[in-house]
C-alpha positions in Angstrom: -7.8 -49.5 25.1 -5.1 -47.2 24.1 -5.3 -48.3 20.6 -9.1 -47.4 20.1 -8.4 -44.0 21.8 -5.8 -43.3 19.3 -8.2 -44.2 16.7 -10.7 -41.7 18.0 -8.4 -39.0 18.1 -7.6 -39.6 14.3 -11.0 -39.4 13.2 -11.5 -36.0 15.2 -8.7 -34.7 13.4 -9.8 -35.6 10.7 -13.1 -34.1 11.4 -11.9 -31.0 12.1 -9.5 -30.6 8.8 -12.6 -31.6 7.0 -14.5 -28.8 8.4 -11.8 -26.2 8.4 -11.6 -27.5 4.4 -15.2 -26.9 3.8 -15.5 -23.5 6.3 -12.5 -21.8 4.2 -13.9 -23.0 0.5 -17.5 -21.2 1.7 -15.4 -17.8 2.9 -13.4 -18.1 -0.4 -16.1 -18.3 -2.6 -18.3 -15.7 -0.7 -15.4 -13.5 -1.1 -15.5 -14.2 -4.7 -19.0 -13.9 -5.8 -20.8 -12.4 -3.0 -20.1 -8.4 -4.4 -21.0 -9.6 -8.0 -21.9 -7.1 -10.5 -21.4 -3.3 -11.3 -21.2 -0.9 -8.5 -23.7 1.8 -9.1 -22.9 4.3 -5.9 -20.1 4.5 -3.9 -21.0 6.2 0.0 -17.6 7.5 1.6 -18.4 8.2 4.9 -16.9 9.8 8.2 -17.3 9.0 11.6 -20.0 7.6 12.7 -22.8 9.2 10.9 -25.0 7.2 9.0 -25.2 9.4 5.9 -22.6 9.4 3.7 -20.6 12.6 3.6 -19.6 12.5 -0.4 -21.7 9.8 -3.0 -19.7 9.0 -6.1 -22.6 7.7 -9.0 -20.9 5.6 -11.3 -23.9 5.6 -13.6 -24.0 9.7 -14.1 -20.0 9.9 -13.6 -21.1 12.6 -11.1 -19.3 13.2 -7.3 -21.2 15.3 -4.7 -20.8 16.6 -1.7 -23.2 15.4 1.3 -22.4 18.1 3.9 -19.0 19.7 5.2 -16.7 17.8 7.4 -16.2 19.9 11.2 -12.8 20.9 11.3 -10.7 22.8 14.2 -10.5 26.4 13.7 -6.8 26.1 12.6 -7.2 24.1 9.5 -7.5 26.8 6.0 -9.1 24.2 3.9 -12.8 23.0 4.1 -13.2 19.4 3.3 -14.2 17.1 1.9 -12.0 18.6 -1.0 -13.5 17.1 -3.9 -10.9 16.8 -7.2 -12.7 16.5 -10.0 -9.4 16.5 -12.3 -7.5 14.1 -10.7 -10.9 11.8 -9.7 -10.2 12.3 -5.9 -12.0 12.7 -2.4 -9.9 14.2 0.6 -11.2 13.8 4.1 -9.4 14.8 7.3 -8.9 11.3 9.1 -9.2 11.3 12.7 -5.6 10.4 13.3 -3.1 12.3 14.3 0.7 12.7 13.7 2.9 15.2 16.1 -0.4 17.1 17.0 -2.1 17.3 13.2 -5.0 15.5 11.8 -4.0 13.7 8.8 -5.6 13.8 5.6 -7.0 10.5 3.8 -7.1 11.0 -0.2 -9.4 8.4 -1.8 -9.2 8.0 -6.0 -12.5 6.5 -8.1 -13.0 5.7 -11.6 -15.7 5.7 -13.6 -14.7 3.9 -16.1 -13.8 0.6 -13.8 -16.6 2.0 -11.1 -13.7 1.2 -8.6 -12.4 3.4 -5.6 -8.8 3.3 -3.9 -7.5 5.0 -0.9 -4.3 5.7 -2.3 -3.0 8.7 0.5 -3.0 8.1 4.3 -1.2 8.6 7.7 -2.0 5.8 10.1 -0.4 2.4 11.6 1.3 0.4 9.4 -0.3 2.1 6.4 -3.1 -0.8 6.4 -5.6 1.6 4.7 -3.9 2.2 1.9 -3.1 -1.2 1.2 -6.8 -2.5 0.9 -6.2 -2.2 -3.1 -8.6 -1.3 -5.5 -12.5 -2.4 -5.0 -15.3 -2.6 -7.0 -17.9 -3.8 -4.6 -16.4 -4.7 -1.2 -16.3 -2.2 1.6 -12.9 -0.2 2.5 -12.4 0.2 6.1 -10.0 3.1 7.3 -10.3 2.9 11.6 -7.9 4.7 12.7 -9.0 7.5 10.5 -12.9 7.0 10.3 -13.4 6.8 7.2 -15.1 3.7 5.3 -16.7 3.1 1.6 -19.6 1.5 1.6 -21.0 0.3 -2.4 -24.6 0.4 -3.6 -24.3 -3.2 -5.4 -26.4 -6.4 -5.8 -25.5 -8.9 -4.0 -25.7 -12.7 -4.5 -28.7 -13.9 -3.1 -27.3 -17.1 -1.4 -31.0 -18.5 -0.1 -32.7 -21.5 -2.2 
């Protein structure tokens, strides 16, 4: 009896690998293909408002500016701040350090249709090292701030 049991347990362990195998191929190549194609807008927004505060259109190389950010009274600067020199976006994040808001500064190019938060203040710096994208969203929480892409996606059904 003790045999047969251990024979059983084998073949759920096996099992499981085998599923585990085939679970992480599908998120791998999902990951891969499933933002194929150019970008053709790029939404950053803040908070949780459903329209995007600046829209970056990769087809017209043109930036614009949605609506103002609300910041407190203390703050000189209006933002968005919109660079069109240096090809960057800076929001004031939600987070704060020693009492002050901090600013999150995100870079695009046209000619890659790509955008980069390059500039942030928060917990282990794990905005800023979500790289470059051309497709997939960026994600700044402790900020508020996300990039949402206007791209086609894969369509996955038969």
């Amino acid at each position: 009896m003790i045999t047969n049991l251990s024979v059983k347990n084998k073949r759920d362990l096996l099992l499981v690998a085998l599923l585990f195998v085939i679970l992480g191929g599908i998120f791998i190549l999902f990951k891969i293909y499933a933002y194929q194609g150019d970008a053709s807008v790029a939404n950053i927004y803040y908070g949780t408002s459903s329209d995007p505060i600046v829209s970056i259109d990769f087809a017209n190389e043109s930036v614009s500016k949605n609506y103002t950010q609300q910041v407190p009274e203390n703050y000189a600067e209006s933002y968005p701040i919109i660079d069109l020199t240096n090809r960057t976006v800076t929001l004031l994040g939600d987070y704060e350090l020693n009492g002050s808001r901090q600013i999150v500064v995100i870079e695009y190019n046209f000619g890659s249709k790509s955008v980069q938060i390059i500039q942030e203040q928060s917990p282990n710096h794990i905005c800023s090292r979500e790289g470059i994208s051309t497709g997939f969203p960026l994600i700044c929480l402790p900020n508020r701030v996300r990039v949402e892409f206007d791209s086609p996606m894969i369509d996955f059904t038969v």
